[in-house]
C-alpha positions, 0 to 999 in steps of 0.5 A: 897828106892833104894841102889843106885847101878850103874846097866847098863842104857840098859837091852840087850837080845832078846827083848820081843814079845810086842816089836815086836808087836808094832813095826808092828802095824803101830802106833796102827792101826795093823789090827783092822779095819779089825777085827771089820768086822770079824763076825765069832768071838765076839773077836780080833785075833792076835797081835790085842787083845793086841793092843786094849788095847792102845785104851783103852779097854780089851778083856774079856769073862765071866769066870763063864760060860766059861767051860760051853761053852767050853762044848758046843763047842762054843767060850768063850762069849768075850765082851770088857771093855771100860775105858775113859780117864778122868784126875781128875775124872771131868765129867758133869751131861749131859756127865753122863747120856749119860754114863748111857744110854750106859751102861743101853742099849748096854752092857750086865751087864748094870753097870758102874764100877767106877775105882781106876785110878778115871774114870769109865769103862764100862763092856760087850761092844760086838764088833758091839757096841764098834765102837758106843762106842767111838762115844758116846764118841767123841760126849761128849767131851771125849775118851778111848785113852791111858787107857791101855797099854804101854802108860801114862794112866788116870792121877788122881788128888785129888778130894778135895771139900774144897780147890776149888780154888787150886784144879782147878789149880792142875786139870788144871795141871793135864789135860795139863800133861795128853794131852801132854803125849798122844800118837800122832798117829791118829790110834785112831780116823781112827779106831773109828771115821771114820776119813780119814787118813792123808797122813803124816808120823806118829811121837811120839816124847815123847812115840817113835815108839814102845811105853813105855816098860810097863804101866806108871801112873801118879798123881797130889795130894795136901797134906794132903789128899794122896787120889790118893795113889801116891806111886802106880804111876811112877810119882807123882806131890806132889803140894806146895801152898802159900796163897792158890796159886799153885807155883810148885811141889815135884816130886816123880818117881818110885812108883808101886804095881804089883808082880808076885807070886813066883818071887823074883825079882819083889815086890812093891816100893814106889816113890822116891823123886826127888826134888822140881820144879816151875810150868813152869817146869811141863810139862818138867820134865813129858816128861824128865821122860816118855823119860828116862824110854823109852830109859832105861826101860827094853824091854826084860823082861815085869816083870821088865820093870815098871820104878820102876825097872829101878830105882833099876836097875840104881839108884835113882841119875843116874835117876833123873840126866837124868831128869835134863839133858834131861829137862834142869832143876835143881831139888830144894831141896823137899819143906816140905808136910805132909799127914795126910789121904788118904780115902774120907770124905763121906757127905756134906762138905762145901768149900771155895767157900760157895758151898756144896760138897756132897761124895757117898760112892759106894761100890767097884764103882760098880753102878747097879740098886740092889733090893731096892737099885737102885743106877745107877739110883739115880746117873741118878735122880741127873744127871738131876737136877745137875748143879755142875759137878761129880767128880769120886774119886780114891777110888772108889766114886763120889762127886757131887761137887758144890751144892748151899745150895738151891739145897742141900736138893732136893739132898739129898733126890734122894741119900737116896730115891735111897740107896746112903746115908746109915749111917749104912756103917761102916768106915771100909766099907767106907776105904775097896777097891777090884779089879773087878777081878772074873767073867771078869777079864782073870788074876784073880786068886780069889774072890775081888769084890764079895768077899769083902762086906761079908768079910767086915761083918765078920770084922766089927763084929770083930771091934765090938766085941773088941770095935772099931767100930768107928775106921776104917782099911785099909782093900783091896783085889786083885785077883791077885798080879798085884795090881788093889786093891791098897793091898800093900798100905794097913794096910790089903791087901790080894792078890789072889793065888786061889779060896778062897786062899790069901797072907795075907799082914799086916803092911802098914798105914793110910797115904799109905806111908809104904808096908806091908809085908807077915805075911801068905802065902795061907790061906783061907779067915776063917783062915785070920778072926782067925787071924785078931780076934786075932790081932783086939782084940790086938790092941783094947787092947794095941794100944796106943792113936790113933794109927793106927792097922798097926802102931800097928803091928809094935811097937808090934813086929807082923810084921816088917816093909818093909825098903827097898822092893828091899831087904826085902820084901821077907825076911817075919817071921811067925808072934806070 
C-alpha cells in the first residue's frame, strides 16, 4: 500500500498543544480531582476535558437542546460517555447485570451502547455519578483505562462460537497484548478509586511520558472470518493454526479509516503485511511496534499522526526493519490465510465443544428497553439464568456464548418474548453499521445512528424490488469522516458533511479487504436512493454468480477500484 519513498524518521516543527498537554499532566492526573469537586459546572475545564479521555471517557452534552440552553442562558447539559476496556469482548452474566443496574439508575438515557471497537459504553454519566462508575467497575473486575486517547485502546478479538478451543488461545493473546500495552501511571486508580499515591517516580517505559502521538488499535483476528475489520487497526495479529492449535501470528501494521474533509493529505489505509512471527514473539513485536510509531509518529500535526501515516511517510521496509531491530526478531515470510466474511452469523451455532452459541443481532448496539420491543432487558432476563458468558462483537451484537442443549430453549424464548430474535430482520439489516453520532457526539456533522434504520428500509425495499432480497450488502453510515462507522470498509459508505448531507463512498467488498472510493460528494440521502435504485437494479441484473455488489461495481467499470489510497484515493470520477 505504501510507494515506498524513504521520508524523514522525525516530523520537526512546533509541536501540537496535546503535546504540551500531556507533558504537564503529571502522568494523566492534570487537575481532575479538583475538578471533580467543582459544582458550578457539570463538565471539565481545561487541558482536563481532553485528559479525561486517556481515562476512558468523552465529555458530551445533548446537541438537540443545546440552542435551547444556550438561549436560556445556561450551560450546554454536559454528561460523560464512559467506555470500559474489555479485550475480545468477553463479559460474564453477573458482571452485565451490574452494567444494566448502572445504566438503568444513574445515567440519563438509561441505555448501553454496545461498540464497534467490541465493548460497551455507557452514555449520559453526569460528573457526581462517574467516581461511582469507575468504582462499579473496579468492583467487577473491570475498567475504562485506555479507551481513548493517544494510547492502545480496547483490543478486539474474533468473536467466533464454533472454534472454542482456538478462539481461547487467541483471546488469551488478546488480553495479555492488551495488559502489557497499558499506560503504567496510577493516575487512573488515585483519581477514581481513591488509591494513595505512591511515592515513586512515575514511568512508562512502552507509551513514554508524553504518550502516542494519536490513538492506536489494535486486533486479533482468526481466518476466515475478518469480523474485527483489521484494516481499520494499527495493528493486527492475523492468527496461523495447525491441528487446531495457535502456533504464531501474520502481522499486519498501518490500517486506519479517518479522514478530514477537504484535506487531501489524509485518506484511509489498509494494513501492511510484515510478515510471519511465532507465538513467543508476540508481546515484542506489539511493544517494537507501539515504540517505533512513538518515536517516528508525527507530533506537530494531529491529522497526520496515525501510524498509517508514519508508514507513508518512511516506508513500509524502513518501518518494519525497526520493528526487527527494536524486538530482536526476524520477520518470517507471511504464512497463507484467506478470509471469506466479515459480518456475524445471527442464530444458534453449535461448536466443537458440543456447546450452543446463541448471535443477537442488536441494531446499531443500542440496547434500550423500546415499546413492545423491551430488549435491555431480555439481555437482563438471560443474564439471570446464564451460566456461559457474553461475548460483545465488533459489529455491534452479542453472543450468549456456551449454552447446554438443556438451557437452549429456555433461552430462546427470553430473546423472542423480549424482541431479540426477529426472523423478519433482513440480511442487509444484519450487514448495516452507523456510528452514534447525533444528538451526543461533539464531532458529527450528520445523522448515523437514528439515520440508519429508515434509511436500511428504504433500501431493503430497493433489494426487493429487483429481486435480491436474500443477498445482503455492506451498507455503513458515519456522521463524520473520523470513520467510528467503519464506512471506508464498506460495499456502501456514506459519510457526513451536513445535516441530511453525504459523501457517497461505493466499490469496497465483502471481506473488507478494498476502500471504496467517492462516486458523489454532498447529496442528499434521496438522491443516494435514486442512485442505488439504479445500481441495485444493475447488479441484480448483470452480476455474475455470487458476486458481491462492490465487486460488481468494479467489473462494471461504475466505480474504479482504490489501488494505493496515498495516491488515488482523491483522484474520483462521476460514475454513469
Amino acid at each position: 500500500m505504501s510507494n515506498e519513498k524513504q521520508g524523514p524518521l522525525k516530523v520537526e516543527g512546533k509541536l501540537a498543544d496535546s503535546e504540551r498537554m500531556k507533558l504537564d499532566s503529571d502522568y494523566l492526573r492534570g487537575t481532575i480531582s479538583e475538578d471533580l469537586k467543582n459544582g458550578l459546572t457539570g463538565g471539565f475545564e481545561g487541558d482536563n476535558f481532553l485528559l479525561i479521555r486517556f481515562h476512558g471517557m468523552y465529555q458530551q452534552d445533548d446537541r438537540d437542546i443545546r440552542a435551547e440552553r444556550t438561549e436560556q442562558k445556561l450551560e450546554p447539559r454536559h454528561a460523560m460517555m464512559l467506555r470500559c476496556r474489555l479485550p475480545g469482548g468477553i463479559i460474564t452474566p453477573s458482571q452485565w447485570l451490574g452494567i444494566d443496574q448502572f445504566a438503568t439508575e444513574d445515567t440519563l438515557y438509561g441505555s448501553i451502547r454496545l461498540t464497534n471497537r467490541q465493548t460497551f459504553q455507557f452514555h449520559g454519566i453526569l460528573k457526581n455519578n462517574l467516581k461511582p462508575a469507575h468504582q462499579l467497575l473496579a468492583k467487577m473486575g473491570l475498567d475504562s483505562l485506555a479507551t481513548a486517547n493517544d494510547v492502545n485502546r480496547n483490543v478486539l478479538c474474533t468473536s467466533n462460537p464454533v472454534q472454542s478451543a482456538l478462539h481461547q488461545q487467541a483471546y488469551e493473546w488478546a488480553k495479555k497484548i492488551s495488559e502489557h500495552l497499558l499506560p503504567r501511571t496510577s493516575a487512573y486508580a488515585e483519581i477514581w478509586l481513591d488509591k494513595e499515591k505512591v511515592a515513586t517516580t512515575d514511568e512508562e517505559p512502552i507509551l513514554g511520558s508524553t504518550y502516542l502521538p494519536r490513538k492506536f488499535k489494535t486486533s486479533v483476528v482468526i481466518p476466515p472470518q475478518n469480523d474485527v475489520d483489521l484494516h481499520a487497526n494499527d495493528l493486527n495479529f492475523i492468527a496461523i493454526a495447525e491441528n487446531d492449535q495457535l502456533i504464531g501470528f501474520n502481522v499486519l501494521v498501518g490500517g486506519g479509516l479517518a479522514m478530514t474533509h477537504g484535506d487531501k493529505n489524509t485518506f484511509p489505509r489498509l494494513a501492511s503485511e510484515f510478515g510471519f512471527i511465532p507465538l513467543e514473539h508476540t508481546l515484542s513485536i506489539a511493544e517494537a511496534v507501539v515504540t517505533t510509531q512513538r518515536d517516528w509518529g508525527n507530533r506537530t500535526e494531529r491529522k497526520n499522526a496515525k501510524t498509517k501515516y508514519t508508514l507513508e511517510r518512511v516506508g513500509v521496509e524502513t518501518f518494519k526493519q525497526e520493528v526487527e531491530k527494536r524486538a530482536g526478531v526476524h520477520f518470517e515470510a507471511i504464512r497463507p490465510y484467506e478470509f471469506t466474511g466479515r459480518g456475524d452469523q445471527i442464530g444458534w451455532l453449535k461448536g466443537i465443544d458440543d456447546q450452543w452459541h446463541l448471535t443477537l443481532f442488536v441494531e446499531n448496539g443500542r440496547l434500550l428497553d423500546y415499546p413492545n420491543k423491551p430488549i435491555k432487558t431480555g439481555i437482563a432476563e438471560i443474564a439471570k439464568i446464564h451460566k456461559g458468558d457474553f461475548r460483545l462483537t465488533a459489529n455491534q451484537n452479542l453472543i450468549v456464548a456456551g449454552v447446554p442443549e438443556s438451557e437452549k430453549a429456555r433461552i430462546e424464548e427470553i430473546a423472542r418474548t423480549h424482541g431479540l430474535i426477529d426472523n423478519s430482520v433482513t440480511f442487509l439489516r444484519h450487514h448495516s453499521m452507523a456510528c452514534v453520532s447525533f444528538p451526543t457526539c461533539p464531532l458529527a456533522m450528520a445523522e448515523a445512528e437514528r439515520f440508519l434504520p429508515t434509511f436500511v428500509d428504504y433500501v431493503d425495499a430497493l433489494m426487493e424490488k429487483h429481486g435480491v432480497s436474500d443477498e445482503h450488502i455492506v451498507l455503513r453510515v458515519t456522521g463524520c469522516a473520523n470513520g467510528c462507522g467503519r464506512a471506508m470498509l464498506a460495499e456502501i459508505g456514506l459519510v457526513g458533511k451536513a445535516q441530511d448531507r453525504y459523501n457517497l463512498h461505493l466499490g469496497g467488498n465483502r471481506i473488507g479487504s478494498r476502500i471504496p472510493r467517492m462516486h458523489r460528494e454532498n447529496i442528499t440521502s434521496a438522491e443516494i436512493l435514486v442512485i442505488l435504485d439504479e445500481l441495485i437494479g444493475r447488479w441484480s441484473a448483470e452480476r455474475n454468480t455470487h458476486e458481491c455488489f462492490g465487486d460488481f461495481l468494479i467489473r462494471a467499470d461504475i466505480i474504479k477500484p482504490v489501488l494505493n489510497s496515498a495516491l488515488d484515493f482523491y483522484d474520483w470520477q462521476e460514475a454513469l
